[in-house]
Backbone as XML, in Angstrom:
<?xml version="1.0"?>
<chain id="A" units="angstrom">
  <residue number="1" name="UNK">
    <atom name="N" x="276.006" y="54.001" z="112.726"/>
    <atom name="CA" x="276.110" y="55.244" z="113.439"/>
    <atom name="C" x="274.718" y="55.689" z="113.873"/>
  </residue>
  <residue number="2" name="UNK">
    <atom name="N" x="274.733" y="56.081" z="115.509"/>
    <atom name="CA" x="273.464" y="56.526" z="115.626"/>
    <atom name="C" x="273.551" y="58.058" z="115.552"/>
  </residue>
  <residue number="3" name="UNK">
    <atom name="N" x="272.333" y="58.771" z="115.661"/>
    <atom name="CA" x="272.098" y="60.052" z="115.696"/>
    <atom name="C" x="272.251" y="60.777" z="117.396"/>
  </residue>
  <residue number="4" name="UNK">
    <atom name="N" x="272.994" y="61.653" z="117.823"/>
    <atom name="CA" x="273.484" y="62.372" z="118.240"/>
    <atom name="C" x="272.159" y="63.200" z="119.479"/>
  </residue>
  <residue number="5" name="UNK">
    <atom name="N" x="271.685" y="62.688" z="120.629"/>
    <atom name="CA" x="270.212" y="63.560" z="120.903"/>
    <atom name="C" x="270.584" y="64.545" z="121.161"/>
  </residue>
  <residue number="6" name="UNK">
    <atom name="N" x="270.290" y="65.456" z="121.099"/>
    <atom name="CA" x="270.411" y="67.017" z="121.345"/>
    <atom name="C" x="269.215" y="67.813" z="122.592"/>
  </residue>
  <residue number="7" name="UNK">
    <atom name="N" x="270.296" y="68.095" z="123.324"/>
    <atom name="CA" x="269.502" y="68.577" z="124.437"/>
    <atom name="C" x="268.307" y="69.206" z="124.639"/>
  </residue>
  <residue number="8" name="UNK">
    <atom name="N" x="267.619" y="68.821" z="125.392"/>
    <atom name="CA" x="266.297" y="69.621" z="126.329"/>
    <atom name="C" x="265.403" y="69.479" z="124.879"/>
  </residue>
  <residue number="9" name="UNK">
    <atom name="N" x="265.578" y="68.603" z="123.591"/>
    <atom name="CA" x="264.974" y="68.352" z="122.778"/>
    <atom name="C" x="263.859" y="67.117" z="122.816"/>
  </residue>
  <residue number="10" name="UNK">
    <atom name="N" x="263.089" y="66.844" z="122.334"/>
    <atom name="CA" x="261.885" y="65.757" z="122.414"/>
    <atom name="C" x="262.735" y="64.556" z="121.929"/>
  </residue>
  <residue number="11" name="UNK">
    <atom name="N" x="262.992" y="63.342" z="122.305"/>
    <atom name="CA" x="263.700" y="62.206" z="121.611"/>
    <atom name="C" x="263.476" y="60.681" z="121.729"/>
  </residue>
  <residue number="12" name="UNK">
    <atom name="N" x="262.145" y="60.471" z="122.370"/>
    <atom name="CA" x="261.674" y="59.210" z="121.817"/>
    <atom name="C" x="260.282" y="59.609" z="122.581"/>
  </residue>
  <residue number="13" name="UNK">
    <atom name="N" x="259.237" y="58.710" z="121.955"/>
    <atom name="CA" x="257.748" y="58.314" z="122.104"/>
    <atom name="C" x="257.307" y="57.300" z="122.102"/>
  </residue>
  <residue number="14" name="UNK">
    <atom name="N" x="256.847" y="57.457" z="123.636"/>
    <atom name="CA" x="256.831" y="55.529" z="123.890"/>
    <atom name="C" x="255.348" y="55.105" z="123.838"/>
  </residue>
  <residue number="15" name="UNK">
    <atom name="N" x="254.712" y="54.326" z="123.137"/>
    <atom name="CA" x="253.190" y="54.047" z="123.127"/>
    <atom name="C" x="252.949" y="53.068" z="124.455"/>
  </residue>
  <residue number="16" name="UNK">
    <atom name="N" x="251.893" y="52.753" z="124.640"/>
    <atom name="CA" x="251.557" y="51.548" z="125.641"/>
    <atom name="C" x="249.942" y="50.845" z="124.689"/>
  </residue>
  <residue number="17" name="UNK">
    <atom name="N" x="250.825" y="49.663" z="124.492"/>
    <atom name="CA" x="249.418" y="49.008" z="123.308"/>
    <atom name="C" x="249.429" y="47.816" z="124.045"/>
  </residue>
  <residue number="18" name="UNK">
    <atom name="N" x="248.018" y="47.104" z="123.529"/>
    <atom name="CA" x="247.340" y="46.351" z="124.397"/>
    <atom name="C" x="247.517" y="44.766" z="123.572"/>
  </residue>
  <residue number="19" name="UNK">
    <atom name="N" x="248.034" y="44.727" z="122.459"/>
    <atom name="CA" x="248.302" y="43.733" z="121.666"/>
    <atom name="C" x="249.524" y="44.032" z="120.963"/>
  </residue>
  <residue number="20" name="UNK">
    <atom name="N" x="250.636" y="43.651" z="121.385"/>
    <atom name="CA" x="252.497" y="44.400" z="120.848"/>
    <atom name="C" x="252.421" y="43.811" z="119.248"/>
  </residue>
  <residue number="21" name="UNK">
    <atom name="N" x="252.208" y="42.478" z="118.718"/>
    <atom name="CA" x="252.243" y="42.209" z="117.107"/>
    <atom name="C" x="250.714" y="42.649" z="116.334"/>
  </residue>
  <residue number="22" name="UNK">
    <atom name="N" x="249.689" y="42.839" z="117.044"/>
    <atom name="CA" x="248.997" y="43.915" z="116.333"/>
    <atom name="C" x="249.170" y="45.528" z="115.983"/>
  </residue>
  <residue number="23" name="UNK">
    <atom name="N" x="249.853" y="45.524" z="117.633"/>
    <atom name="CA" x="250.032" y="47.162" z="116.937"/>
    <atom name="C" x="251.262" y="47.250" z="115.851"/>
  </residue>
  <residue number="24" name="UNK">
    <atom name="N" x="252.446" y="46.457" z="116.075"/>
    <atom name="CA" x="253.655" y="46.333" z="115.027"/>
    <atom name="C" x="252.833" y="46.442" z="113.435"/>
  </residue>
  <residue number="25" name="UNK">
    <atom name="N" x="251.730" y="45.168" z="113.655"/>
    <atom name="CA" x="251.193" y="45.280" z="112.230"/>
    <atom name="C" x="250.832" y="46.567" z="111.511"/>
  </residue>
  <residue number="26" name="UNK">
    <atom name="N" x="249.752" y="47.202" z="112.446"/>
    <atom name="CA" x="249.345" y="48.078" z="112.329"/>
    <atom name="C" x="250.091" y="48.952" z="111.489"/>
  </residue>
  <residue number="27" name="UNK">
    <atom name="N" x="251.272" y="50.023" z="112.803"/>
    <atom name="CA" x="252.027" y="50.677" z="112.670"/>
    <atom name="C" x="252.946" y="50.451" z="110.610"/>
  </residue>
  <residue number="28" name="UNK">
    <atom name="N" x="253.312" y="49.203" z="110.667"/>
    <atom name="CA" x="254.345" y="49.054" z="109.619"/>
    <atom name="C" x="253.151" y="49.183" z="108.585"/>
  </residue>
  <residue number="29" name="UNK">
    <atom name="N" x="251.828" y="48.936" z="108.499"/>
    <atom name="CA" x="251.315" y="48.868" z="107.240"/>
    <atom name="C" x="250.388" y="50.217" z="107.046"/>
  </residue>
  <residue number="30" name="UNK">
    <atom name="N" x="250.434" y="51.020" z="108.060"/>
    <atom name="CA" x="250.027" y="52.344" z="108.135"/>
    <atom name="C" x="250.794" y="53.632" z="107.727"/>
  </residue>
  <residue number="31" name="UNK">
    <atom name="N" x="252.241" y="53.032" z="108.258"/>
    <atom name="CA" x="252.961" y="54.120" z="108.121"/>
    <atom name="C" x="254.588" y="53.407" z="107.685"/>
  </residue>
  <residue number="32" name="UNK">
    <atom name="N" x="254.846" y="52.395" z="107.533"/>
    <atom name="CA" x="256.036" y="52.030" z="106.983"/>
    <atom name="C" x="256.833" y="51.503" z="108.203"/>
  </residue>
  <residue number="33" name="UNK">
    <atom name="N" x="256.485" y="51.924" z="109.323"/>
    <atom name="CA" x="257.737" y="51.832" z="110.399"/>
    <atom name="C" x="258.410" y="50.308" z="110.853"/>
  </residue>
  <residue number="34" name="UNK">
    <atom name="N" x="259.196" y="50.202" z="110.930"/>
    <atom name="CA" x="259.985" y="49.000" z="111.457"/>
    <atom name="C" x="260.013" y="49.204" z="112.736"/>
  </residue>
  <residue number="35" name="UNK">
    <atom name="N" x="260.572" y="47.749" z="113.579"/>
    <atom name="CA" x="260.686" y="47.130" z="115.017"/>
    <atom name="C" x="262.332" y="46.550" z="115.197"/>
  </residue>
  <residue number="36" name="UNK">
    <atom name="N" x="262.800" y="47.197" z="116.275"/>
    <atom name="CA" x="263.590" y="46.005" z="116.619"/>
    <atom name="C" x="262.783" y="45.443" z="117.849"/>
  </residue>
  <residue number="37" name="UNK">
    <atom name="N" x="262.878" y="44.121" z="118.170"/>
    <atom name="CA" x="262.181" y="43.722" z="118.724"/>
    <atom name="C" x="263.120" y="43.345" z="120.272"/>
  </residue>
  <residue number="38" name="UNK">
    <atom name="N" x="262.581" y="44.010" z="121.878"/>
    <atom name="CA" x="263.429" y="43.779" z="122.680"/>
    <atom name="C" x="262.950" y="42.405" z="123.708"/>
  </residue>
  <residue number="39" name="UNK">
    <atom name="N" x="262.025" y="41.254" z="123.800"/>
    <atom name="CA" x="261.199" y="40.571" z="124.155"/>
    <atom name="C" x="259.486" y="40.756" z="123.586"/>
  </residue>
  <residue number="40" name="UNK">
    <atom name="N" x="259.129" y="39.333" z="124.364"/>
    <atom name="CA" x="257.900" y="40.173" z="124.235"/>
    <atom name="C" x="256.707" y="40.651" z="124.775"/>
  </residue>
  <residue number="41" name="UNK">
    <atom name="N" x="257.506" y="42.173" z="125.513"/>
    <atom name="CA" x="256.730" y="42.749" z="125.864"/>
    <atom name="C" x="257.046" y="44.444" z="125.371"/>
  </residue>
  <residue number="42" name="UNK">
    <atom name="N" x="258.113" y="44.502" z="124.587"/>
    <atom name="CA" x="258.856" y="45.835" z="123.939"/>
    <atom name="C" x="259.117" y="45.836" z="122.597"/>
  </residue>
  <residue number="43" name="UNK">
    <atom name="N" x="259.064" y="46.575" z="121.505"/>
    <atom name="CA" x="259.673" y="46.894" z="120.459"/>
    <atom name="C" x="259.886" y="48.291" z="119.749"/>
  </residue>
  <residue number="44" name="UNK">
    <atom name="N" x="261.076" y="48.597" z="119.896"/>
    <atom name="CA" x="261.816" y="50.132" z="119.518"/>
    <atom name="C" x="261.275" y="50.414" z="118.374"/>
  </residue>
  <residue number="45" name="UNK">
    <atom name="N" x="260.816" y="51.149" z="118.275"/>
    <atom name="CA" x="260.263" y="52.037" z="116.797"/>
    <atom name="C" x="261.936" y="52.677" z="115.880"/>
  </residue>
  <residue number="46" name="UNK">
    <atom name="N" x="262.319" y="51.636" z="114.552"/>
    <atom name="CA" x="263.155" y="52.195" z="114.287"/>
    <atom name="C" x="263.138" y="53.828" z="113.660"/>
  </residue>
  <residue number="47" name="UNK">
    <atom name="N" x="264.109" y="54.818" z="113.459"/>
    <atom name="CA" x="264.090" y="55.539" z="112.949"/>
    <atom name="C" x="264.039" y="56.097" z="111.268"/>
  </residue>
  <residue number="48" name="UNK">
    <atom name="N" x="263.533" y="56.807" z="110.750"/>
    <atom name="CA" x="263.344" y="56.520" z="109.369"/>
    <atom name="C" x="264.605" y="57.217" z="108.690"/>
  </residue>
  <residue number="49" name="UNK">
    <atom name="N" x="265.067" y="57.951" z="109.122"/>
    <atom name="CA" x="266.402" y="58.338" z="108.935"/>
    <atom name="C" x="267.370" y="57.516" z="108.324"/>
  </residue>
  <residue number="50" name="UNK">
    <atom name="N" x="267.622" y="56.117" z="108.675"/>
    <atom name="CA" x="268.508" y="54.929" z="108.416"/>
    <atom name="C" x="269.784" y="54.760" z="109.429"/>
  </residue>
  <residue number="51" name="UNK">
    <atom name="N" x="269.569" y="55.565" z="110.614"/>
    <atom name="CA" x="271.093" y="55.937" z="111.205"/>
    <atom name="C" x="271.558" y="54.827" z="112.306"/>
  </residue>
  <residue number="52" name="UNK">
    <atom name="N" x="270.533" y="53.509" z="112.575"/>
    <atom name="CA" x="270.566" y="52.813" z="113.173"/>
    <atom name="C" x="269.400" y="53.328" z="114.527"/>
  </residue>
  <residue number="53" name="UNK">
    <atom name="N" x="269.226" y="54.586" z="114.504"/>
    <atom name="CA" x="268.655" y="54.807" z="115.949"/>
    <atom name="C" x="267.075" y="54.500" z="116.150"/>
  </residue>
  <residue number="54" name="UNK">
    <atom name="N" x="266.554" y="54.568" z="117.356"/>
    <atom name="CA" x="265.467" y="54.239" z="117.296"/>
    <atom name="C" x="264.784" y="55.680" z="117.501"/>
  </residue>
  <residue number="55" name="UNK">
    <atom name="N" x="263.413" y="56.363" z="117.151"/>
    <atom name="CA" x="262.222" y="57.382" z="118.010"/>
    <atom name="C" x="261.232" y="57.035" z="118.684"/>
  </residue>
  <residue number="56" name="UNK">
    <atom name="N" x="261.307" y="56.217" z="119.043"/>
    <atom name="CA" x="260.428" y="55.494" z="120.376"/>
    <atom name="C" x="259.712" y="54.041" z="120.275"/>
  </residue>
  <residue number="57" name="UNK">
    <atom name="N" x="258.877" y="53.661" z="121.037"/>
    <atom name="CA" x="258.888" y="52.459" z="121.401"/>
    <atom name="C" x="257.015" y="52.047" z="121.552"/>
  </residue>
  <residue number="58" name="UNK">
    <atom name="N" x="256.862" y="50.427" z="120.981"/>
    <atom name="CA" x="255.729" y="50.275" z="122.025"/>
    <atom name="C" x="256.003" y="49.140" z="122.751"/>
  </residue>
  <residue number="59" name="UNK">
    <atom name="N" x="255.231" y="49.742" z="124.374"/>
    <atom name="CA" x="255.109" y="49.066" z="125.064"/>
    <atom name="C" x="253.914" y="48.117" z="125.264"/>
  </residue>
  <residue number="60" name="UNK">
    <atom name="N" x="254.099" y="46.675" z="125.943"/>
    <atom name="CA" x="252.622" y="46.005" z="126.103"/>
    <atom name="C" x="252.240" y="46.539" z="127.504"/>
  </residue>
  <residue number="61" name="UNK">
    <atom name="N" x="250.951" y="46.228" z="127.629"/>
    <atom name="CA" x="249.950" y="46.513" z="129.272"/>
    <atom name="C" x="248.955" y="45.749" z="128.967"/>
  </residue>
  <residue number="62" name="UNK">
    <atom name="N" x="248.238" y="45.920" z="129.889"/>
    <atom name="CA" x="247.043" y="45.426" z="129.739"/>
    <atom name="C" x="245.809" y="46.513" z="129.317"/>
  </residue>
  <residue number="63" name="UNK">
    <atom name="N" x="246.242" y="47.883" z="129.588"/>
    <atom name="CA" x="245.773" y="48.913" z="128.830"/>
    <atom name="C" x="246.359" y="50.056" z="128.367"/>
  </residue>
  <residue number="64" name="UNK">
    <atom name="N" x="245.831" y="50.907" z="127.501"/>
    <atom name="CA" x="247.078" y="51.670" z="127.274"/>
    <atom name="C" x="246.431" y="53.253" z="128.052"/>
  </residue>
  <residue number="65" name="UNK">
    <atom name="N" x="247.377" y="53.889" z="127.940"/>
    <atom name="CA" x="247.476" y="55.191" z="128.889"/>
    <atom name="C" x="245.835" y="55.760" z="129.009"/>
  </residue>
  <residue number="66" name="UNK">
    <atom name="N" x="245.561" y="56.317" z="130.509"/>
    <atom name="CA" x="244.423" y="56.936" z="129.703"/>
    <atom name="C" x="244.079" y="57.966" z="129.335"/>
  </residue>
  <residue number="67" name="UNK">
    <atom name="N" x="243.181" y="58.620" z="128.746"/>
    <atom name="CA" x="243.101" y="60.099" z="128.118"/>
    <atom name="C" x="243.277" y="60.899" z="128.293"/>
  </residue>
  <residue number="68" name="UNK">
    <atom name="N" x="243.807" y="62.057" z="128.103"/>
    <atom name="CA" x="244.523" y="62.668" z="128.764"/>
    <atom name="C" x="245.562" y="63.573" z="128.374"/>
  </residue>
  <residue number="69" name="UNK">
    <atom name="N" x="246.113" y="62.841" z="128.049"/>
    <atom name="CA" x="247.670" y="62.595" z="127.920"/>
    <atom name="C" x="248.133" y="63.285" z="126.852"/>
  </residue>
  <residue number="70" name="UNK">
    <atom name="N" x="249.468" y="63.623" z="126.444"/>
    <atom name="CA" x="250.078" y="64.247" z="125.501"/>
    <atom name="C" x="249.533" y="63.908" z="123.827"/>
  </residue>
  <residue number="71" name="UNK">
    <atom name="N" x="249.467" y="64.755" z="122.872"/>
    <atom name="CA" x="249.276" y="64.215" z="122.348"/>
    <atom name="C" x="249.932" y="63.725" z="120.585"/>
  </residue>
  <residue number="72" name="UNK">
    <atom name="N" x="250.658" y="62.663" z="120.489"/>
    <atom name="CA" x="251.222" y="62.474" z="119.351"/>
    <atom name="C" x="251.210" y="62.615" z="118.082"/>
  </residue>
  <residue number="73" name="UNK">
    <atom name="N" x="252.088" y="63.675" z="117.377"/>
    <atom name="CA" x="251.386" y="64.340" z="115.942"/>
    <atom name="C" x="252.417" y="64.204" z="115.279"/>
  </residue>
  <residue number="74" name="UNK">
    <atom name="N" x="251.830" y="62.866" z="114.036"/>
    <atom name="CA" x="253.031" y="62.506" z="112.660"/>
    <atom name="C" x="253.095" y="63.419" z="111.960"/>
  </residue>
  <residue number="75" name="UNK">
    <atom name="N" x="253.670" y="63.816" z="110.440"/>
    <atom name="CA" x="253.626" y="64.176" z="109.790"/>
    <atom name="C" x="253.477" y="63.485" z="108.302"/>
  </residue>
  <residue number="76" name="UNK">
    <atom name="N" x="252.946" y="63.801" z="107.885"/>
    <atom name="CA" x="252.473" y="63.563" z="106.295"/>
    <atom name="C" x="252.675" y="64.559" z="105.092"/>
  </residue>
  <residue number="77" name="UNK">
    <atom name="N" x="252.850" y="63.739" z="103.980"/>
    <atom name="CA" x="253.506" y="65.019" z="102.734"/>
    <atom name="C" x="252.088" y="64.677" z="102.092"/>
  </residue>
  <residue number="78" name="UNK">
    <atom name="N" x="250.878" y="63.831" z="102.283"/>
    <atom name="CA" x="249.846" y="63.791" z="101.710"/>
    <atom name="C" x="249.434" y="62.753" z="103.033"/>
  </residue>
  <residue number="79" name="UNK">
    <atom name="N" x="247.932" y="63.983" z="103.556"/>
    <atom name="CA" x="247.706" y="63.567" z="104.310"/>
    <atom name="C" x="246.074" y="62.426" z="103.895"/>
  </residue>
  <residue number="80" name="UNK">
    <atom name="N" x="245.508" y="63.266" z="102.603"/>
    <atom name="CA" x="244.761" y="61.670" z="102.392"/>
    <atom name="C" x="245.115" y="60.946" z="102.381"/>
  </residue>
  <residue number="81" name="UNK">
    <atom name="N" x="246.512" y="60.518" z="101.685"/>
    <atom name="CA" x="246.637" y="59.099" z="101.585"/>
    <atom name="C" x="246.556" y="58.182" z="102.440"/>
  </residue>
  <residue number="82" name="UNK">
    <atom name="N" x="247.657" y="59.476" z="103.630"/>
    <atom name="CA" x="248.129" y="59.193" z="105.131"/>
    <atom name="C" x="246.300" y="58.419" z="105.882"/>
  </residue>
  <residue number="83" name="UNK">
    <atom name="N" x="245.444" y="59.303" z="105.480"/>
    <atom name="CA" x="243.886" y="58.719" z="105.996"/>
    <atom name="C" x="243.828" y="57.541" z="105.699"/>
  </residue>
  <residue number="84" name="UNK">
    <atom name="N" x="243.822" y="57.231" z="104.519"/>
    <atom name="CA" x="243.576" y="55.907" z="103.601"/>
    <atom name="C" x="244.570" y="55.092" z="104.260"/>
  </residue>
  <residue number="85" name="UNK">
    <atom name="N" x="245.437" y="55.091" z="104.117"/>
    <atom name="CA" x="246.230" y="53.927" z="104.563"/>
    <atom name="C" x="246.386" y="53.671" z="106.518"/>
  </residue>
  <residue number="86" name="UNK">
    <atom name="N" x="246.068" y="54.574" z="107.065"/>
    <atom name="CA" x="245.389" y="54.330" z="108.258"/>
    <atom name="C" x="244.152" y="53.128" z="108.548"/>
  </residue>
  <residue number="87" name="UNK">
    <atom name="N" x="242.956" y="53.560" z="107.687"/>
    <atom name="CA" x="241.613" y="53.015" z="107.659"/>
    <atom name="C" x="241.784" y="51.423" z="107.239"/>
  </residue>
  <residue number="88" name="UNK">
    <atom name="N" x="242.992" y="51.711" z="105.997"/>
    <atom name="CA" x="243.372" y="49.885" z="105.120"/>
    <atom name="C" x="243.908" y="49.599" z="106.195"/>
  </residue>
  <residue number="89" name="UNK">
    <atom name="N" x="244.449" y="50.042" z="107.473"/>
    <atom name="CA" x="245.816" y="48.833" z="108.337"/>
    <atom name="C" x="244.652" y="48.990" z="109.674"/>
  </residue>
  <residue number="90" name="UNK">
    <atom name="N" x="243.452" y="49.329" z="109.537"/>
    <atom name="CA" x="242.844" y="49.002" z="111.167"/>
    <atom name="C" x="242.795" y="50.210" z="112.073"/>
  </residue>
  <residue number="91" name="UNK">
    <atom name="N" x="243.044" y="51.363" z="111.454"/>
    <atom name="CA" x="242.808" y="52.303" z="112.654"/>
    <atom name="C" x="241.693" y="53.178" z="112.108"/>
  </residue>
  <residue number="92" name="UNK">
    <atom name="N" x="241.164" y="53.713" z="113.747"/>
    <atom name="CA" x="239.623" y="54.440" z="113.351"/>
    <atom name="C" x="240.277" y="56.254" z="113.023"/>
  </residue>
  <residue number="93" name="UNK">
    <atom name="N" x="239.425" y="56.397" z="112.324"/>
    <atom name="CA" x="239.693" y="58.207" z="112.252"/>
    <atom name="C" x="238.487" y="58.697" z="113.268"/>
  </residue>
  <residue number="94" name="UNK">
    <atom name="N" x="239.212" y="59.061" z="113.845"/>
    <atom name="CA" x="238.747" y="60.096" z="115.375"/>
    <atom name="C" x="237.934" y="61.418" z="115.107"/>
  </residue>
  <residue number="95" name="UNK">
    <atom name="N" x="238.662" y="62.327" z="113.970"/>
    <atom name="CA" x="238.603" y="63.394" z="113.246"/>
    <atom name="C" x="239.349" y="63.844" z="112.422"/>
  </residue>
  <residue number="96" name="UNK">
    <atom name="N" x="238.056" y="63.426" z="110.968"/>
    <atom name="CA" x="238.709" y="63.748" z="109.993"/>
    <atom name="C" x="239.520" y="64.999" z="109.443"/>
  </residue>
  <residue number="97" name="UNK">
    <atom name="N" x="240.077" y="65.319" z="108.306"/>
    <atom name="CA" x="241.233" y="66.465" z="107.973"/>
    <atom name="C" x="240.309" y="67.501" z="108.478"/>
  </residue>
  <residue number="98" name="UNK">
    <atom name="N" x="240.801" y="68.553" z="108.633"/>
    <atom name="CA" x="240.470" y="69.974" z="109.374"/>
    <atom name="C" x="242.069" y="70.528" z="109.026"/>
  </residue>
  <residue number="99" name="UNK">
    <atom name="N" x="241.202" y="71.725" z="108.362"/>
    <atom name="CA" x="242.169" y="73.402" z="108.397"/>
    <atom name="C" x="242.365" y="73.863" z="109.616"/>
  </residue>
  <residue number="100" name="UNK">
    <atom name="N" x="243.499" y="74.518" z="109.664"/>
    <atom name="CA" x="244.453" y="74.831" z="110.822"/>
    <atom name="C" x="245.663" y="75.777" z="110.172"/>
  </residue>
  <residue number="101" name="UNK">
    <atom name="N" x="245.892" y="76.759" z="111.161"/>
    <atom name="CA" x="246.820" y="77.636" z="110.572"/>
    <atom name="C" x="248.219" y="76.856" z="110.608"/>
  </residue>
  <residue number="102" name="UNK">
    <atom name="N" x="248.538" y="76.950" z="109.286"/>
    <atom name="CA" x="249.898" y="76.120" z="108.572"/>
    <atom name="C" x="249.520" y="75.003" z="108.146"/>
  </residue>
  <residue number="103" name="UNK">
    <atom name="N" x="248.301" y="74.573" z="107.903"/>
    <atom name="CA" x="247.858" y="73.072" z="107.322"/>
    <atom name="C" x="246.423" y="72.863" z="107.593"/>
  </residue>
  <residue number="104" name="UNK">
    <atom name="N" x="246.705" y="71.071" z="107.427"/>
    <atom name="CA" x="245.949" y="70.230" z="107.594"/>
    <atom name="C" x="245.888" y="69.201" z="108.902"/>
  </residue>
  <residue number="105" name="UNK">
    <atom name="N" x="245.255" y="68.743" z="109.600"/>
    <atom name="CA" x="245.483" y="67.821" z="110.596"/>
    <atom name="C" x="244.506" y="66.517" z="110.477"/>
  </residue>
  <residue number="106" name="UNK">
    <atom name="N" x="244.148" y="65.705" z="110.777"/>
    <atom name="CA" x="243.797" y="64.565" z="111.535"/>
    <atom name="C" x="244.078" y="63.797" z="112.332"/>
  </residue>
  <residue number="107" name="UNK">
    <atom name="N" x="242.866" y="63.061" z="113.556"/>
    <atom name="CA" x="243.390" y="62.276" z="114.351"/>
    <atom name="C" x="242.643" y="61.012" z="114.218"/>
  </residue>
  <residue number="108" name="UNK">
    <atom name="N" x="243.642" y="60.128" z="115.401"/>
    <atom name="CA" x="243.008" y="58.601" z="114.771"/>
    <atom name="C" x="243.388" y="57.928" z="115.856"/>
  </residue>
  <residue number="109" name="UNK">
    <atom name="N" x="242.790" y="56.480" z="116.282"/>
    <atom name="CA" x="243.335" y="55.461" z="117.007"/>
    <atom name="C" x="243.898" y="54.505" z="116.599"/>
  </residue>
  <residue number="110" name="UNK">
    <atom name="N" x="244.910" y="54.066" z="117.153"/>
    <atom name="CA" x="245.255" y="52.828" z="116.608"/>
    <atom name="C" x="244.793" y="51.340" z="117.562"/>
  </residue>
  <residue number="111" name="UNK">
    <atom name="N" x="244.893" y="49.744" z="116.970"/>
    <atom name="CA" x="244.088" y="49.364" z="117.533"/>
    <atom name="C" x="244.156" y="49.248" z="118.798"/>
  </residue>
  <residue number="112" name="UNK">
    <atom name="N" x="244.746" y="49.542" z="120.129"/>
    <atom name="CA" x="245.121" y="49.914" z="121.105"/>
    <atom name="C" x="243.914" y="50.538" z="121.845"/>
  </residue>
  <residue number="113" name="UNK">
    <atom name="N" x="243.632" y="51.946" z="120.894"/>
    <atom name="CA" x="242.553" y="52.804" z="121.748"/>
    <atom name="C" x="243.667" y="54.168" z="121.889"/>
  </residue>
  <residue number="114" name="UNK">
    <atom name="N" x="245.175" y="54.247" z="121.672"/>
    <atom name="CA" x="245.620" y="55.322" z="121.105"/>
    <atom name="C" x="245.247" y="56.484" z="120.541"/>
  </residue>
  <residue number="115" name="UNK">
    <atom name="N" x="245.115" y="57.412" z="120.984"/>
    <atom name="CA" x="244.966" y="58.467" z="119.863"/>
    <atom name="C" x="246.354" y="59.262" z="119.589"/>
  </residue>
  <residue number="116" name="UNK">
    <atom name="N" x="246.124" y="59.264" z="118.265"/>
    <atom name="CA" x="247.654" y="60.229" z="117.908"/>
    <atom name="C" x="246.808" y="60.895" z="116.325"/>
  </residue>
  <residue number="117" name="UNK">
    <atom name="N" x="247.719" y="61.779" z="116.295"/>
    <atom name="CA" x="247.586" y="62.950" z="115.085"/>
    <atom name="C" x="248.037" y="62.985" z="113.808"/>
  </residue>
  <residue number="118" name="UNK">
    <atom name="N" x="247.721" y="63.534" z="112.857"/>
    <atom name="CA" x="248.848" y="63.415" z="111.416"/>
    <atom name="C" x="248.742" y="64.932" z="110.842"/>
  </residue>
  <residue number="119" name="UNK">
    <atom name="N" x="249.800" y="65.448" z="110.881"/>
    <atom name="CA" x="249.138" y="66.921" z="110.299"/>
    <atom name="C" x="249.868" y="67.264" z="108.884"/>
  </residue>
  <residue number="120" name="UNK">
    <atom name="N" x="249.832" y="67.976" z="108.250"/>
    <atom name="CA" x="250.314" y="68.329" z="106.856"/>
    <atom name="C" x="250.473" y="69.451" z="106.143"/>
  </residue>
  <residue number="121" name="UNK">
    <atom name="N" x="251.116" y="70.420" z="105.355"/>
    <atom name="CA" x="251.472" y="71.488" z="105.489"/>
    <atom name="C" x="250.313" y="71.908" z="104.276"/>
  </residue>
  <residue number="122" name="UNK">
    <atom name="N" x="249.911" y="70.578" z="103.481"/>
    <atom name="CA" x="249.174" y="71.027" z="102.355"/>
    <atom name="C" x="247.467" y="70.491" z="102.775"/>
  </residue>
</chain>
């Protein structure tokens, strides 16, 4: 069973990475995430939910988007660790944790040249 999208709501996030089984690596040993894999030049970011569905995707290019652009913010229930295990799977910290009203944040690249966010309530 998949999950149900619900309107005018945010429902997938598509990366554009410059190496598709590096960033897979990356991704799964950074943050846990699984692939279904659609060729290779695509793989669906499964959902952590278990519901079969996917929350977005990376794509290959020859580069990825440039700066600019929206910007992607995980969440973490411990966001050192969330640091640490970033730094162990290959990605740079951009800027480290910083206070922010309702938390904690950091940002980071992945090996791509990505930047995306991790923020945390503690």
């Amino acid at each position: 069973m998949t999950s149900t999208p619900l309107h005018h709501s945010l429902d997938y996030v598509e990366l554009v990475v410059t190496d598709l089984d590096a960033a897979k690596r990356f991704f799964a040993a950074a943050f846990g995430w699984a692939f279904n894999d659609y060729g290779p030049g695509y793989a669906g970011i499964v959902s952590p939910r278990g519901d079969g569905s996917e929350v977005g995707g990376l794509m290959l290019a020859d580069e990825p988007r440039p700066v600019g652009g929206p910007l992607v913010l995980l969440y973490s229930d411990d966001l050192d660790a969330t640091m640490s295990g970033i730094e162990v799977a290959g990605g740079t910290i951009l800027q480290p944790p910083y206070e922010f009203p309702g938390g904690r944040r950091l940002h980071f690249a992945d090996p791509s040249g990505n930047e995306l966010g991790v923020w945390s309530m503690q």
